[in-house]
C-alpha positions in Angstrom: 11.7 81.1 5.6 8.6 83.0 6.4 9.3 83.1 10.3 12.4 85.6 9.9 14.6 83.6 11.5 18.3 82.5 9.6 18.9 78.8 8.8 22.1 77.9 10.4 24.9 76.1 8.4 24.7 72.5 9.7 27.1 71.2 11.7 29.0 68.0 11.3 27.8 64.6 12.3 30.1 63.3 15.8 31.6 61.0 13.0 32.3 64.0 10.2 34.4 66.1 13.2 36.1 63.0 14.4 37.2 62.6 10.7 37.9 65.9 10.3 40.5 65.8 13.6 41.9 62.7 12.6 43.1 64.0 8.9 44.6 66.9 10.6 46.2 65.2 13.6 47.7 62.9 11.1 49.5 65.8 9.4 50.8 67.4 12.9 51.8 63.7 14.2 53.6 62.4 11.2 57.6 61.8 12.3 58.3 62.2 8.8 56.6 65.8 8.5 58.3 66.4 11.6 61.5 65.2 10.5 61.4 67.2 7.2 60.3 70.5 9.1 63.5 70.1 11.2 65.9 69.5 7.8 64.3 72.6 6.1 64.6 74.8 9.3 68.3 73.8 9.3 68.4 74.2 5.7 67.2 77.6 6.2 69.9 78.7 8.5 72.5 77.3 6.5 71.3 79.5 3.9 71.0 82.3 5.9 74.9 81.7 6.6 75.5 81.8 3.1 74.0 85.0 2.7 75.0 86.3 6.3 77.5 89.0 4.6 74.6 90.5 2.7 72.4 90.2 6.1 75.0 92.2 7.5 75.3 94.7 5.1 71.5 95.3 5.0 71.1 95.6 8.8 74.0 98.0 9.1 72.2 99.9 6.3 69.0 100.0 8.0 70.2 101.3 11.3 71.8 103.8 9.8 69.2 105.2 7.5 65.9 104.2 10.5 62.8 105.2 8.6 64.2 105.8 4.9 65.0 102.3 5.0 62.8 101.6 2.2 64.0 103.6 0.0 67.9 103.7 0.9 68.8 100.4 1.1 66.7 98.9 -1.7 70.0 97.7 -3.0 71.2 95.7 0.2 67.6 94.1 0.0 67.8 93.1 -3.8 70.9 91.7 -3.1 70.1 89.6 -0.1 66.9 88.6 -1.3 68.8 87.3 -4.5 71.2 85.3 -2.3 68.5 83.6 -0.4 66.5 82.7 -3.8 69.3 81.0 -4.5 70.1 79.5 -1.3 66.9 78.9 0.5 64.7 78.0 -3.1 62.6 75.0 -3.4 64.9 73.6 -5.9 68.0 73.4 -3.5 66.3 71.9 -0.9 65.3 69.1 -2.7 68.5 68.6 -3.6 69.5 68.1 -0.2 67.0 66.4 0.8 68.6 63.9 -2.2 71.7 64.2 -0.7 70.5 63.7 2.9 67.7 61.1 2.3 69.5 58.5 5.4 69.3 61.4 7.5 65.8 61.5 7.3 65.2 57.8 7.6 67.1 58.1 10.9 65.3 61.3 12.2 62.4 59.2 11.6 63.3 56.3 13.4 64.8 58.4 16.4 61.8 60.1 16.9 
């Protein structure tokens, strides 16, 4: 480049972007995706149910103590964010997913 000027990355062909769009749209469209998020997000409050005397316990903690929160209640946080490994790990929810496998099929089919 002798002139000085910078080369440009080069952009997509019309048919490379439309590709592009249409492998993400397929992500954000899919009524199973959709029906999964929904199961995990209710997954995740159950959890949080589980655990809710430990949320408790922390929050009290933390208004108490305001900035020394940290440090203060490190042992509230251990023991919630024990609780929710537990409750809220990878390994559970596939396990209800398992259990709840015709509730997916019908959140598919209803939406």
């Amino acid at each position: 480049m002798s002139d000085g000027s910078i080369k440009q990355p080069s952009e997509p062909s019309p048919e490379g972007r439309a590709r592009i769009k249409d492998d993400g749209r397929d992500g954000r469209l899919s009524f199973r995706n959709f029906a999964e998020h929904q199961m995990r997000r209710e997954f995740k409050d159950m959890a949080l149910e589980k655990c809710h005397h430990h949320v408790r316990d922390f929050a009290v903690c933390a208004e108490e103590q305001g900035l020394m929160v940290v440090f203060r209640c490190r042992h509230h946080s251990r023991a919630l964010n024990e609780c929710m490994a537990i409750h809220n790990s990878n390994e559970a929810f596939a396990r209800y997913m398992e259990e709840h496998k015709d509730d997916l099929e019908k959140r598919i089919l209803r939406t």
